[in-house]
C-alpha positions, 0 to 999 in steps of 0.5 A: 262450923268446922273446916277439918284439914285432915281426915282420912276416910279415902284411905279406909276406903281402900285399905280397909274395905269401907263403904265410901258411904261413910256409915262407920269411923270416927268421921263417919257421915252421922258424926261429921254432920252431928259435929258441924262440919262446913268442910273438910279435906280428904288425903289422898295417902300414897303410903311408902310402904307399898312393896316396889314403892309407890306409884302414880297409879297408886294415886289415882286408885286412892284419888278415885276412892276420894271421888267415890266418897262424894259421889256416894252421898251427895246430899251431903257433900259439894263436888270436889272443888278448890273453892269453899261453898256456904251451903248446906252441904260439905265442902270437899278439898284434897290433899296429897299426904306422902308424894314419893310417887311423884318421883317417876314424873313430878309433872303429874302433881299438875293433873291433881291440883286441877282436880282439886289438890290444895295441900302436898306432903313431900314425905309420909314415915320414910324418906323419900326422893324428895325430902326426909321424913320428922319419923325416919332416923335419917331424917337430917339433910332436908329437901333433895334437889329434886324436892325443891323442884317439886315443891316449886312446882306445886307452888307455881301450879297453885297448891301448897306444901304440907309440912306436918310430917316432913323433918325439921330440915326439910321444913327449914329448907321448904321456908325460902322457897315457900318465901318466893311464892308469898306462899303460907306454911302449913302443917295441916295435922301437928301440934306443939312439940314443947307440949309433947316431944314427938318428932311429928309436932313442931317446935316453938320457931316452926310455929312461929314460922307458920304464923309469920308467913301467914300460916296454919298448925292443925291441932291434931287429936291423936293422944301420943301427939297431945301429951306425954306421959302415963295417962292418956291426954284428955280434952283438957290435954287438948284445949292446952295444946291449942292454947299454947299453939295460939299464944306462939303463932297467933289466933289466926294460924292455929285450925282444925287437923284431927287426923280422925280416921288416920289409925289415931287413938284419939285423946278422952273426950273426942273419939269421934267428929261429933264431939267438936261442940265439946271441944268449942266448950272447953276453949270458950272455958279456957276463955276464948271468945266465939270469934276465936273460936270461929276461926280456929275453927274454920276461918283460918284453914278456909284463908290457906285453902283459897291461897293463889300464887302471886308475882313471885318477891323479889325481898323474901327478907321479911318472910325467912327471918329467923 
């Protein structure tokens, strides 16, 4: 079973004129199903470069477009929901990638995790109000003020921070909040930046990090975040990234983030979601056991998609040292 961290059928839905049938792309309906799929997240992609900027109605137009996606089929998809559901139909989950049109009131984030939002990225390409962005070249002073107001407020209302596109200073500023929610850090569509030095991937103490905190790193298929170099990353390029993410952060904090549908160019061998048995293949070659590959799989983005906050600690020492 597959439980993808990102997929972004809503926003071909709006910006592309797709059918919310999904009959087309690579995570179209005949290929989630052909490739396994138990659940899968559905971004609500606000992008920063709407002219004016981006606003709370931009949201609820791309939060409707979701919603139309389930609707349209629900034979195949489970009602937006917060909670994993084993049954013969797909589970849908929300995310929020790009949050800049929560500035005009960040009290809006409470109405979209109650209608089933478990993960926020402050920032998309460009800095924000709220933190700075891994692509933007100004990407150094971290999260604003403002930014850690809001990411304590999608905490406490019971979501999580994304940080796959956020900067490396904002990633480190987000760690100490995120410690005094016992919340997990999540990267729901990166990989290891030793492997391919993009700014979107992590390095080797962010993946630490998310592991330590109970975390995830979703492996993303996008070829220029798998491999640098001439060639165009392969399956193999592929099975690397997710070996070496595990060895740093853990078999239990490394899942699926495909990013398919995103714009991607994805690596040879996985164009489309009916090639993750293929993938399962080439990990249990590269000598993973089925448990492990269960949960990368599944299991682990399953565990930060249930995350609740708890009492809030008082010893946040064990989860921000370095």
């Amino acid at each position: 079973m597959v439980v993808d961290l990102h997929a972004d059928v809503p926003w071909q839905v709006v910006g592309k004129g797709r059918s919310p049938k999904l009959t087309e792309g690579q995570a179209r309906i005949e290929a989630i199903r052909s490739g396994g799929y138990g659940g899968i997240v559905l971004p609500i992609y606000i992008s920063d470069k709407i002219k004016g900027g981006p606003k709370l109605t931009d949201a609820e137009g791309i939060f409707e477009a979701a919603q139309s996606i389930v609707t349209s089929s629900p034979s195949v998809f489970l009602p937006l929901r917060s909670k994993f559901a084993e049954q013969d139909r797909i589970t849908t989950f929300l995310a929020i990638e790009g949050a800049g049109a929560f500035a005009e009131d960040i009290t809006a984030i409470d109405r979209f995790i109650d209608r089933g939002v478990r993960l926020v990225s402050l920032a998309h390409a460009k800095n924000n109000k709220f933190a700075t962005a891994a692509t933007d070249k100004n990407a150094g002073y971290g999260l604003t003020d403002l930014g850690k107001q809001f990411a304590r407020r999608i905490y406490e209302h019971g979501a999580l921070v994304d940080v796959s596109h956020l900067s490396d200073a904002g990633f480190s500023d987000l760690v100490p909040i995120a410690a005094e929610y016992n919340a997990p850090i999540v990267a729901t569509h990166s990989n290891a930046r030793v492997l391919c030095d993009a700014p979107r991937n992590l390095t080797e103490d962010e993946l630490r990090t998310i592991g330590r905190t109970g975390g995830v790193a979703g492996l993303n298929f996008h070829a220029p975040f798998v491999a640098n170099g001439p060639q165009k990353a392969t399956l193999a390029d592929l099975v690397s990234q997710a070996a070496h993410m595990i060895e740093v952060a853990g078999i239990d904090h490394v899942a699926i983030g495909s990013d398919f549908d995103g714009g991607i160019d994805p690596v040879e061998g996985m164009d489309d979601a009916s090639r993750m048995p293929s993938l399962a293949r080439a990990l249990r070659a590269r000598g993973f056991s089925n448990d492990d590959i269960l949960k990368v799989f599944s299991l682990n983005a399953l565990r930060v998609l249930s995350w609740r906050p708890k009492t809030k600690t008082e010893d946040t020492t064990a989860l921000v040292k370095p």
